[in-house]
C-alpha positions in Angstrom: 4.5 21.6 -12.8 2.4 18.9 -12.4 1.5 18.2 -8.4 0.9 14.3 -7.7 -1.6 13.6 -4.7 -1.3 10.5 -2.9 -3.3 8.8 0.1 -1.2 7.5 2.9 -1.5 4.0 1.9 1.7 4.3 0.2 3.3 4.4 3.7 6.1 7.3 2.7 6.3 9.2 6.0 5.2 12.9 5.7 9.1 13.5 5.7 9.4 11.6 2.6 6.2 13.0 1.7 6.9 16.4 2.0 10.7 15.7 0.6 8.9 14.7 -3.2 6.4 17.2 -2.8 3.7 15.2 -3.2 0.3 16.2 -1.2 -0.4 13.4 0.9 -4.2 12.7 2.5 -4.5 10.6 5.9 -6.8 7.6 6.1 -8.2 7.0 9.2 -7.8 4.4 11.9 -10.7 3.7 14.6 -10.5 2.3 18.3 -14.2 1.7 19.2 -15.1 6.0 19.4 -11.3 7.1 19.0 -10.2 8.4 15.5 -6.7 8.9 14.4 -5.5 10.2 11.2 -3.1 7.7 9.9 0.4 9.2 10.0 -0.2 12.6 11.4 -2.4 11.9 14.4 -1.2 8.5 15.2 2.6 6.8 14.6 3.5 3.5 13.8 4.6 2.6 17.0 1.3 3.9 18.8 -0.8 2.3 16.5 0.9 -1.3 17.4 0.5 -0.8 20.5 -2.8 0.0 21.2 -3.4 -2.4 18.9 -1.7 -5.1 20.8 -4.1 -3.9 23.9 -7.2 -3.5 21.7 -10.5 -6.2 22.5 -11.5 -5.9 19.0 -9.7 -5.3 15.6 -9.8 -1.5 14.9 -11.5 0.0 11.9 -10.6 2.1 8.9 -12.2 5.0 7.3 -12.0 6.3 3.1 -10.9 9.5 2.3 -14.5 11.1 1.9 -14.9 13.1 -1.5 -15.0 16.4 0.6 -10.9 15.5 1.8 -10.2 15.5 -2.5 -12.7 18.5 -2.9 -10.3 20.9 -0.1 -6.8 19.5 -1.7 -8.2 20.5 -5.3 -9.5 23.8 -4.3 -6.3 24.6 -2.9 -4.4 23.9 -6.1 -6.7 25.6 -8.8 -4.0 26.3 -11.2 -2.1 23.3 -11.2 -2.5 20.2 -13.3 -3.1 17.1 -10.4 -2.6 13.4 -10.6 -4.3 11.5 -8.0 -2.8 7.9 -7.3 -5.0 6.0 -4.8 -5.3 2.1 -3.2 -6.8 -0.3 -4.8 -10.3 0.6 -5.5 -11.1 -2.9 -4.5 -9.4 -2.5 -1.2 -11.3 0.8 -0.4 -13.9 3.5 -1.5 -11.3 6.2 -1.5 -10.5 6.1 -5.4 -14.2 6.6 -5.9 -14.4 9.6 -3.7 -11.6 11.1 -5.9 -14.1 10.3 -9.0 -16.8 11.9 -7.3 -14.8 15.1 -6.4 -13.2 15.6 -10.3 -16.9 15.3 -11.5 -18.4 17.7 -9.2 -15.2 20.3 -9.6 -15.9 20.5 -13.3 -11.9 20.6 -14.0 -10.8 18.4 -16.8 -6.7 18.9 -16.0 -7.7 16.4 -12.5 -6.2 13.0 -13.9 -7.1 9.9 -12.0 -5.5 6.4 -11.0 -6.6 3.7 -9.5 -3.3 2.0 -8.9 -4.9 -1.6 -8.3 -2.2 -1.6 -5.6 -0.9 -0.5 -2.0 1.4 0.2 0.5 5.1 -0.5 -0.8 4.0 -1.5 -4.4 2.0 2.1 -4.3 4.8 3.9 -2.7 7.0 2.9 -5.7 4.3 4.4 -7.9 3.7 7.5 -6.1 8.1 8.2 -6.3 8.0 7.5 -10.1 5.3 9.7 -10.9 6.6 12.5 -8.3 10.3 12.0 -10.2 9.0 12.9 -13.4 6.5 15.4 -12.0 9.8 16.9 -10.9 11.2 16.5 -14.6 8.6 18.2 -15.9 6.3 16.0 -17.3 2.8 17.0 -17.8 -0.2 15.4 -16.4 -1.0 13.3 -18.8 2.1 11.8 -19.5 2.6 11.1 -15.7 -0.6 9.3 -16.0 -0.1 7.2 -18.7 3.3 6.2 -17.4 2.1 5.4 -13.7 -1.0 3.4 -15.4 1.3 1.3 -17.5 3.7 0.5 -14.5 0.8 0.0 -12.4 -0.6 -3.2 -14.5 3.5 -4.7 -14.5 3.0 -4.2 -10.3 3.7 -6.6 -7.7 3.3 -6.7 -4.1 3.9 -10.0 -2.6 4.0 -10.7 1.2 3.8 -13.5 4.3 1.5 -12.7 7.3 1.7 -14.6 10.5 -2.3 -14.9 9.9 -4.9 -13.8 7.7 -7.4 -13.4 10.9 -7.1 -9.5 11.1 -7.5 -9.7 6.9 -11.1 -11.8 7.2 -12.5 -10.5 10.3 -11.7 -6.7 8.6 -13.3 -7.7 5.5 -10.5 -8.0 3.1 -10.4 -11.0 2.4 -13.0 -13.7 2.4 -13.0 -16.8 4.0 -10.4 -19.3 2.4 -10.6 -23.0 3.6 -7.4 -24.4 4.5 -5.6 -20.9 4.2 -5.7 -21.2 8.9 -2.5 -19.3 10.0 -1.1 -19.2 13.5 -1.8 -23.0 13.6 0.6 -25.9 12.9 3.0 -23.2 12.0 1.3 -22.3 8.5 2.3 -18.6 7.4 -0.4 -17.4 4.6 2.0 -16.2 1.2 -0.2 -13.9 -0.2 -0.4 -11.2 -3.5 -2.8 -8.6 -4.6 -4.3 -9.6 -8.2 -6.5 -7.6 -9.9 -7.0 -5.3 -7.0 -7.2 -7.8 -4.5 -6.0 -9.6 -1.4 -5.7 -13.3 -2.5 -3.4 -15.6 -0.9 -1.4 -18.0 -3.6 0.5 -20.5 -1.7 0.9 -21.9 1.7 4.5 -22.2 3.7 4.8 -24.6 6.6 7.6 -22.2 8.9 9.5 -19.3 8.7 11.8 -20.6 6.0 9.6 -21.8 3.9 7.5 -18.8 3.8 10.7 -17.2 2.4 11.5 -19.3 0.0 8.4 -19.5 -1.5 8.4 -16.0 -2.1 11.9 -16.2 -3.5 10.6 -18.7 -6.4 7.3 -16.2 -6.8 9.9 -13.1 -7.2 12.3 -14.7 -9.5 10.3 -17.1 -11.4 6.7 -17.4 -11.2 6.3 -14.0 -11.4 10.0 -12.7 -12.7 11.3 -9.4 -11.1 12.3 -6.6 -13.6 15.8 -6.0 -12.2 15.5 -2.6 -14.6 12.9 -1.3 -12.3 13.4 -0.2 -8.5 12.3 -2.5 -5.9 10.7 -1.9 -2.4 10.0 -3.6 0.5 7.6 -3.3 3.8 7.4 -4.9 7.2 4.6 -4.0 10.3 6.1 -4.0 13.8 7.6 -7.5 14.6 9.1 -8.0 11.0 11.9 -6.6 11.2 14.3 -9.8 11.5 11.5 -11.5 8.8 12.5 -9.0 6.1 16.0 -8.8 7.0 16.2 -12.7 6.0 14.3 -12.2 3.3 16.4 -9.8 1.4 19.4 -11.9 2.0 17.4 -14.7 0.7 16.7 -12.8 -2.4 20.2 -10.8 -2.6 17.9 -7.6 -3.2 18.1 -4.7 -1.3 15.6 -1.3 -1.7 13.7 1.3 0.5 12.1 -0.1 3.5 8.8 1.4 4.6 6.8 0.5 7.2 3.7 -0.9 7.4 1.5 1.8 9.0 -1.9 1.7 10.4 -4.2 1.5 7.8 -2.6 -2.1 5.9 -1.6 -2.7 9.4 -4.9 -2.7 10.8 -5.9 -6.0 8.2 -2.0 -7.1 7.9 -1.4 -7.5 11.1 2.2 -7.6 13.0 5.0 -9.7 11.5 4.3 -9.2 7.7 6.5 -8.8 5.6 6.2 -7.7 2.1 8.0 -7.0 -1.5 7.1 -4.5 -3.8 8.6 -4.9 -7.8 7.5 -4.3 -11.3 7.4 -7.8 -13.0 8.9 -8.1 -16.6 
């Protein structure tokens, strides 16, 4: 049987994680000298916190080609799929390149989902389902690549300072949350953080991303849908799916997305038709 890798990105817990048996690698979150392995040496909750105390934004750190290189030695007769962030977002999916290429395996198959956190979690469960059916490596692949480019993962921050300042996203003029009430609608496209409209309040922000959902970019209401909040959301998302009349798996944000999200976002993930 195929055995699907993930990084933690895809914010499944290690329950969950461990429940689809999928091998699940740990980014890394950084208070000034501190380092904590996202999910397994640092939870949600603590990471919120001490990021609510923190003087400066925290940093992240790739999964180096050496964290790949111990996962696939530890699995030498199994076909793997490897399903990573955005390569946009973060070196990790590069370090997987680097790791294949130096193991010399050719049954080590590769995706760079263009994607993360819910809209990768939803990924990751598909291609651990039919892992679980029996589908070979290759398959899975092609399947999770074709899904991947129908992907959407669209969200509302309280303010895209934590996404600039961490390098995420550039500079965007007039895009200033947390004044005059302006909350940032954004999307990844092509990879990437980009924010697509601009909602003046709470409700707004919703209903903007109800038009996006159902007819900018039309929901496959085939496909399973997911959604995401970091700590603070929680009332946010919970009028949001009423305002769409959806309802899915709710993941939370954790430290990684978190670190650039900030609190208070909320986010959908869906495959578009």
């Amino acid at each position: 049987m195929a055995l699907i890798i993930a990084d933690s990105t895809c914010d499944l817990t290690l329950a969950q994680a461990n429940e689809l048996n999928i091998e699940m690698l740990s980014l890394s979150v950084n208070f000034g000298e501190e380092s904590y392995l996202d999910k397994r040496e640092i939870t949600n909750e603590e990471f919120y916190e001490k990021l609510a105390a923190a003087p400066e934004l925290p940093t992240t750190s790739l999964l180096s080609p050496g964290d790949f290189a111990a996962v696939f030695d530890a699995h030498p007769n199994e076909e793997l799929v490897v399903l990573t962030l955005s390569s946009i977002l973060s070196g990790t999916y590069q370090s997987a390149v680097l790791a294949k290429e130096a193991s010399g395996r050719d049954d080590i198959y590769l995706v760079d989902t263009r994607t993360v956190c819910a809209a990768l979690g939803l990924l990751v469960r598909r291609a651990a389902w039919m892992a679980r059916e029996g589908s070979r490596a290759a398959d899975i692949t092609a399947a999770i690549e074709a899904l991947a480019a129908r992907s959407r993962l669209i969200g509302v921050v309280d303010t895209l300072h934590n996404l600039v300042k961490g390098g995420r996203l550039g500079k965007v003029s007039g895009y200033v949350g947390g004044m005059l009430n302006i909350k940032p609608v954004l999307m990844i496209e092509d990879g990437a953080v980009k924010p697509i409209l601009k909602a003046r309040g709470e409700r707004d922000a919703l209903s903007k991303m109800r038009m996006l959902v159902f007819e900018q970019f039309p929901i496959d209401a085939r496909q399973p849908v997911a959604f995401a909040c970091s700590a603070g959301g929680q009332e946010r998302l919970a009028l949001f799916m009423d305002t769409l009349g959806l309802t899915g798996p709710v993941s939370d944000v954790g430290s990684v997305v978190g670190t650039h999200a900030g609190p208070g976002t909320v986010m959908i993930a869906y495959f578009e038709k």
